[in-house]
Each structure stands twice: as C-alpha cells, then as structure tokens.
C-alpha positions as CSV (number, residue, x, y, z in Angstrom):
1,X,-28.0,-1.1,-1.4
2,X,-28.3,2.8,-2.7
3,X,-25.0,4.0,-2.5
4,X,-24.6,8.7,-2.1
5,X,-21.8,10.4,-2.0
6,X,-20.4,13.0,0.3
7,X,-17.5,15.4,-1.5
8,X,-17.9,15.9,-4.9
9,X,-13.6,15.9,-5.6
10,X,-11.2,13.5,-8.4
11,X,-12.4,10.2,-6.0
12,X,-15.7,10.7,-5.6
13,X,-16.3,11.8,-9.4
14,X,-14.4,8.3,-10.2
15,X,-16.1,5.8,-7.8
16,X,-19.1,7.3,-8.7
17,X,-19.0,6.8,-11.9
18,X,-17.2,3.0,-11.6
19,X,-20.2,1.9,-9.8
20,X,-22.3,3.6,-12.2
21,X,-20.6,1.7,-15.2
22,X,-21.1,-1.5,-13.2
23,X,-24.8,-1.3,-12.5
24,X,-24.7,-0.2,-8.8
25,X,-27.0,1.8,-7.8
26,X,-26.1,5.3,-6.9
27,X,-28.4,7.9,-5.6
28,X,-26.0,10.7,-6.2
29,X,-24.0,13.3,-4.4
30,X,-23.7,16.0,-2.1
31,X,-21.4,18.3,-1.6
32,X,-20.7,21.5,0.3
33,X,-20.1,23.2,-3.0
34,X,-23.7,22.9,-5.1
35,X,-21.9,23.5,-8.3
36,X,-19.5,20.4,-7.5
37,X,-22.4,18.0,-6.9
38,X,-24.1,18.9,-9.5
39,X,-21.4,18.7,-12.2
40,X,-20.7,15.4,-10.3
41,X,-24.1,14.3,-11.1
42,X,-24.5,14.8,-14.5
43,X,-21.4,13.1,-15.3
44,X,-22.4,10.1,-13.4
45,X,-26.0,10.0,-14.7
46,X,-27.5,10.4,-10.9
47,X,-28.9,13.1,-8.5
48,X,-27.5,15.8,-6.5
49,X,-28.6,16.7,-3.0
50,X,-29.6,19.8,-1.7
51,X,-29.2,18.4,1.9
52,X,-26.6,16.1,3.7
53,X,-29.7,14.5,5.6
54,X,-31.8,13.7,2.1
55,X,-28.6,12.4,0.7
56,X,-28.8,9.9,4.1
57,X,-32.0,9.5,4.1
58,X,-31.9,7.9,0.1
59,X,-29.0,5.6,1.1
60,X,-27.8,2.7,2.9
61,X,-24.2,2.9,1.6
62,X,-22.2,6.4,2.1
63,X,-18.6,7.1,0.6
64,X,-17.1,9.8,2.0
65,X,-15.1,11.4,-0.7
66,X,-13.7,14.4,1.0
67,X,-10.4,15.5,1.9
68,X,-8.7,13.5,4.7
69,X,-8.2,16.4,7.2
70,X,-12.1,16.7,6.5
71,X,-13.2,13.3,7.5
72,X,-13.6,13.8,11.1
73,X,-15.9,17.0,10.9
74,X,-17.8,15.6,8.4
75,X,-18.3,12.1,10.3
76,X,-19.4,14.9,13.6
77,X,-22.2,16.1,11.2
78,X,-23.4,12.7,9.4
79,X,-23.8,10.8,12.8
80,X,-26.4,13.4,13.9
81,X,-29.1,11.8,11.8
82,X,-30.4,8.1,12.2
83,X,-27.6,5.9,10.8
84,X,-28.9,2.4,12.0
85,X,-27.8,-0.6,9.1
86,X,-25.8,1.8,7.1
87,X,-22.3,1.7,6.0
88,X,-20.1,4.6,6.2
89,X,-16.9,4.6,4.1
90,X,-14.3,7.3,3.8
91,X,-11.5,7.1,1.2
92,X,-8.2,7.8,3.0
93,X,-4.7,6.0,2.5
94,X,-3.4,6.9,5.3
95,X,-6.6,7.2,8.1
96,X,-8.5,4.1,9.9
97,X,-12.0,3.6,10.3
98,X,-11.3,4.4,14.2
99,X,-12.0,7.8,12.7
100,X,-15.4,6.9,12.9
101,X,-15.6,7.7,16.9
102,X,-19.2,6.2,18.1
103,X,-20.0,4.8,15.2
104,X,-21.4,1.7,16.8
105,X,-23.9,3.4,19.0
106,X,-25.4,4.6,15.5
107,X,-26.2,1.2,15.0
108,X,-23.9,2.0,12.0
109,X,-20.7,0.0,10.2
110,X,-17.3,2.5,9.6
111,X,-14.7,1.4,6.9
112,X,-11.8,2.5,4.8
113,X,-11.7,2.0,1.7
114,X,-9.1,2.7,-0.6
115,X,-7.2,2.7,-4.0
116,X,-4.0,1.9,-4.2
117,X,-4.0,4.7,-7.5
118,X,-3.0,8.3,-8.5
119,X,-6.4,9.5,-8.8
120,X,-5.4,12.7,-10.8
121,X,-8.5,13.6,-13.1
122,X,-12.3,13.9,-12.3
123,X,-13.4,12.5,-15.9
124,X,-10.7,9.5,-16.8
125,X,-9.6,8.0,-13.6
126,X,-12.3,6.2,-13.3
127,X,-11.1,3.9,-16.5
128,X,-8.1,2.8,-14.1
129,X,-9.7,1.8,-10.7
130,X,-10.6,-1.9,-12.3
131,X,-7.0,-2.3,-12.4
132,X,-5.9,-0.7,-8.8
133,X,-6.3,-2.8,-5.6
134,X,-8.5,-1.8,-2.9
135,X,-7.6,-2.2,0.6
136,X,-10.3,-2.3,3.0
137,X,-10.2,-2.4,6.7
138,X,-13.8,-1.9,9.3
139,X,-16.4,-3.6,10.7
140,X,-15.9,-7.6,10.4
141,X,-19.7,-7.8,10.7
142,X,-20.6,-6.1,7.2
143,X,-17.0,-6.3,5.7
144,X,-18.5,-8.7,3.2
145,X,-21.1,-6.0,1.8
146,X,-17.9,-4.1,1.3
147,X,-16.1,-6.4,-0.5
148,X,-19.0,-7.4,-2.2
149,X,-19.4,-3.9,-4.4
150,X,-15.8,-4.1,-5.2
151,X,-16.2,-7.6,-6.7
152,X,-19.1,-6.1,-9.0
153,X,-16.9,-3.4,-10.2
154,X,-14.2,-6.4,-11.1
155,X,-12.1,-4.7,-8.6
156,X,-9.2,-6.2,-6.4
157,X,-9.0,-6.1,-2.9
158,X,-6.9,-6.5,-0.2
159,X,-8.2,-6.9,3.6
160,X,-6.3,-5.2,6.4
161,X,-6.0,-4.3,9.8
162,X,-6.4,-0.7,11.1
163,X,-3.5,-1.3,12.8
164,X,-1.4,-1.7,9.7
165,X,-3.0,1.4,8.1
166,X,-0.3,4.2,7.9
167,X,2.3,1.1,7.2
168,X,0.1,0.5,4.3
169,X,0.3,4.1,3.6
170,X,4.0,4.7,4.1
171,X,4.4,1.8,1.5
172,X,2.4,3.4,-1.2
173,X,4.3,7.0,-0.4
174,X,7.5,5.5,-0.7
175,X,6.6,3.9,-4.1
176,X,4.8,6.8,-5.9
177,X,5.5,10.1,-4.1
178,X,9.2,9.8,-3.1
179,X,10.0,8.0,-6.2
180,X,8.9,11.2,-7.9
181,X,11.8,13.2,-5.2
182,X,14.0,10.4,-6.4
183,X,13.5,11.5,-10.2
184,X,13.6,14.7,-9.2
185,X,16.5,14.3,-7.7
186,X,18.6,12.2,-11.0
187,X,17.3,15.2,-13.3
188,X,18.9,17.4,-11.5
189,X,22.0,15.7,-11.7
190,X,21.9,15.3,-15.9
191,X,20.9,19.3,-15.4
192,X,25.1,19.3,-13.8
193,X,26.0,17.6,-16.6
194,X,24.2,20.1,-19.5
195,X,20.7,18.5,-19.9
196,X,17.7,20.0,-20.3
197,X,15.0,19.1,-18.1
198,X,13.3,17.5,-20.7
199,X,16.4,15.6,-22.6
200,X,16.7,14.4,-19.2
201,X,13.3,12.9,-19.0
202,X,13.7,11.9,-22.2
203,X,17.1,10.1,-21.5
204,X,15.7,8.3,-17.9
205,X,12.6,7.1,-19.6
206,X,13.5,3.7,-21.0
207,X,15.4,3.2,-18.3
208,X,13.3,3.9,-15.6
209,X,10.4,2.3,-17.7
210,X,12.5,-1.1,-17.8
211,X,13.4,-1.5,-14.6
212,X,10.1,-0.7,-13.2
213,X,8.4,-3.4,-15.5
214,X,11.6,-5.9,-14.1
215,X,11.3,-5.5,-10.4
216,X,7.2,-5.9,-11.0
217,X,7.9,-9.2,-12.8
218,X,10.7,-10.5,-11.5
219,X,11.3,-9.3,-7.6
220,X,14.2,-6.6,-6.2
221,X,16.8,-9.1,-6.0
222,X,16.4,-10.5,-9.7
223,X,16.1,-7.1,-11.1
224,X,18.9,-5.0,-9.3
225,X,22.0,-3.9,-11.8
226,X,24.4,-1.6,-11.6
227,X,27.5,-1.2,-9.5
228,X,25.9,-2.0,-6.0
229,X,24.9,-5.8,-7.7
230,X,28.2,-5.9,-8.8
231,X,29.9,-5.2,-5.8
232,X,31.4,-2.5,-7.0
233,X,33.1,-0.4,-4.4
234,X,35.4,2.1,-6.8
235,X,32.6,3.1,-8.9
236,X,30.6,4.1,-5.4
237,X,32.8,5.4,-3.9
238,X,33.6,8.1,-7.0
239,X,30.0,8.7,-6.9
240,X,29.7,9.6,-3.2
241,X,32.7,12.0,-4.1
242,X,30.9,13.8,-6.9
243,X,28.1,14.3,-4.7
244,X,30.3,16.1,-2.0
245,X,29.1,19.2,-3.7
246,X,25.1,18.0,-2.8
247,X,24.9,17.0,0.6
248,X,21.4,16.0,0.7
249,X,21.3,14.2,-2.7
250,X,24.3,12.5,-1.6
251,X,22.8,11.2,1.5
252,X,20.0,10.1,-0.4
253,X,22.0,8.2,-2.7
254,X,24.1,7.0,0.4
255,X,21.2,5.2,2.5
256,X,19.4,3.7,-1.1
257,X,22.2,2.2,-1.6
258,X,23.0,0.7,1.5
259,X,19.3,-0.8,1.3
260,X,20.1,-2.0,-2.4
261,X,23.4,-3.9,-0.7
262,X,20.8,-5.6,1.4
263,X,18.9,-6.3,-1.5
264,X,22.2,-7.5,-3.4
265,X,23.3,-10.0,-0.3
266,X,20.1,-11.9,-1.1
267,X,21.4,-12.9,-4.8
268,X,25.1,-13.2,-4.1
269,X,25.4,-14.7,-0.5
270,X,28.5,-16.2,-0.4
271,X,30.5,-12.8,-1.9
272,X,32.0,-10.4,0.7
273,X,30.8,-7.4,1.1
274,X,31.8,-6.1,4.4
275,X,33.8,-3.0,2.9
276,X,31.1,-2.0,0.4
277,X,28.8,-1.9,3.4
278,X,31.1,-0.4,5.9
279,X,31.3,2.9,3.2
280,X,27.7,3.3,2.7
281,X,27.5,3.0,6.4
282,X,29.6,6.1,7.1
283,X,27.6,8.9,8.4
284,X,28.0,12.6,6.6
285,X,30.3,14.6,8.8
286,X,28.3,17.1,11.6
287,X,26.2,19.8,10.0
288,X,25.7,18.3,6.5
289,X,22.7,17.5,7.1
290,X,21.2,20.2,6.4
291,X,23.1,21.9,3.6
292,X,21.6,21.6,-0.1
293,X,19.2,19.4,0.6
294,X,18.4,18.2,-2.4
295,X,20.3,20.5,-3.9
C-alpha cells in the first residue's frame, strides 16, 4: 500500500521518513506550503505533489500530518475525490477518528493514529518513534492494515477506543506538559532561595532523573519518598506555610500531595493517616484562588 502525506510539519517529516527507513513505500507529500513538501521530500527520498488530488490519486494509505484544529477542513476537501478502499489517518492525541464525518459513504476507513512522543524536530525525531507507543483507534474492518505498518517500523502499539481518546490525551498532558509547569514551578522556588535558573536545573536534575527512572521501574507506591511516605505531618505543614506567600504554587503543592497520600496509603495500610489527610484537604480561604498563580 503507497502511503502520501498531507502537512509537511515535525510529524509528518518523521513518519515519513520512519517508514522510509523501514521499506514502506511512500509516494510523498503535499502540503499547502510547496516549499514544505518539497524540503519534506528530499529529506525522505520521495515525491512532492503539486495537487492534493495527485497525492490521492498515487495512494491507498493517507496520513494526515497537519495541525489538529486543521483536521476537519482538510478531511471537507480530501473526501471530495474518490476515496473507496483507502485509509485515512490523522495524527492527533487528543481528536477521534469520528472527525472523519461520512467517511463510510466514501467507501473509505478513518483512524487515529498517534505517538505517545515529543515530536520536537523535523530531522531527528524520527530516530525516537521505534521506541514510542502508538495508539490507534478506527475502523475495526481495516484496523489490522494499520497495525500492520507499525509492526514493520518495529513500532509499539496500543488499541483504543474513541471513546477513551481525550482520557488518553489528558494522561499524556499530565505526564509531559504539566510536569514541565510542575518544574517550572520548583525552580522558581530555588530562584526564593538565591539560585540561578540554571543551578537550579542543575541541582533538580539527578533528582528528578532518579525518580523518574524509579516510578518507571518500580510503580508510584514503591517509588514515593519524602515526607508525605513518611507520614510526615510537621514537615507539611511548614511547607504549606512557606508557600502562604504563593497562593497558586501552594495549591499546587496542596492537591499533589493529597494524591501522593493516596498513593502512600497503598504501601503503608495499616498506619493512620487521618490528620495528614484532613490538612491537605483544607481548602485555601475565599479569593486565593486567584492570587499569584504560580507565582
């Protein structure tokens, strides 16, 4: 199955180019921009379109690598032409393949199809997808092709329901993006105490780094330290003081901690924690909300 490309962006450059590297065969790209498609092209060793339709017309698979907020206008364009056995794929965390509206009186199969990866560069990501899972959701009838090009690649994948699609997507933010807010948010406190923001990265690096790689290989329960495993209530409850001055950090540190209580009751069951819990359950008094957020 010829596989084009529609967006010419950081995913399409690296799927390209991953299927490329693994022997499928790839027609090329087209893109709204010429230049893109072409630059796109070379570095992939294929073709670039002139034409959405002669893209089509050369393919039975089509990966639509464009923005998600783009997805929808483009599908309104690409289902104009004769569509009947194809597969249309778009790229998006966070959309379904219920995007597709009408897809099946095209005679046409809709999926998602996506990386659960930082694709941040046009030329290296690529290197990084083998490693990444895939999660698919679509058409049961041709899911199989799907799955089928991932397995050439050596890639992982995961099947899902379109149903569980922003779930999926809310999981990845909360493990990549806000983690970054959450960084964010401790270098900013070393800044308090006379850091620069890059002794600060410097200091939370190995610790960061370490218990990263322990929840990974051991689970949340098995890997949680610190005064919250403990039990600690003192040490938390001089923390939430020193926070007074930040509102919104403070809340932030309030409700991950509460959370990492939960996690702590798994590993120590039979310990009391009622009075821990009953602090970090303590709402921030009326109109704090909103003051210094992360501030």
């Amino acid at each position: 199955m010829k596989i084009g490309l529609i967006g010419a962006g950081k995913v399409g450059f690296s799927l390209g180019k991953l299927f490329v590297e693994n022997g499928l065969p790839v027609a090329g790209y087209f893109s709204r921009t010429p230049g893109s498609a072409a630059e796109a092209a070379k570095f992939t060793g294929t073709h670039h379109f002139d034409t959405m339709q002669s893209l089509i017309e050369a393919c039975d698979v089509l990966f639509l690598t464009v923005p998600d907020g783009s997805i929808g206008s483009v599908w309104a364009k690409i289902r104009e032409f004769h569509l009947a056995g194809k597969l249309i794929c778009h790229c998006s965390g966070s959309i379904s393949s219920t995007v597709f509206c009408g897809i099946d009186e095209c005679g046409a199969f809709g999926f998602s199809v996506h990386p659960l990866l930082a694709v941040s560069d046009r030329y290296g990501s690529y290197r990084k997808l083998p490693d990444a899972l895939f999660t698919i959701e679509g058409s049961k009838a041709r899911l199989s092709d799907v799955c089928a090009l991932l397995s050439v690649c050596g890639c992982r994948f995961q099947v899902i329901e379109a149903k569980n699609k922003v779930r999926y997507h809310a999981a990845a933010v909360m493990a990549s993006n806000l983690v970054v807010a959450l960084t964010d948010c401790a270098i900013g406190l070393l800044s308090k105490c006379g850091f620069s923001d890059d002794d600060a990265r410097a200091a939370l690096s190995p610790l960061m780094r370490g218990n990263l790689d322990a929840v990974l290989e051991k689970g949340p329960a098995a890997a949680l330290t610190g005064p919250i495993e403990r039990g600690d209530i003192e040490t938390v409850k001089k923390h939430l003081d020193a926070l007074e001055e930040a509102p919104g950090i403070r809340e932030v540190y309030r409700i991950l901690s509460l959370r990492a209580a939960e996690v702590a009751r798994s590993a120590h069951p039979q310990r009391d924690d009622t009075a821990l819990l009953d602090l970090l359950k303590h709402c921030p008094e009326e109109g704090d909300e909103g003051k210094g957020f992360l501030q």
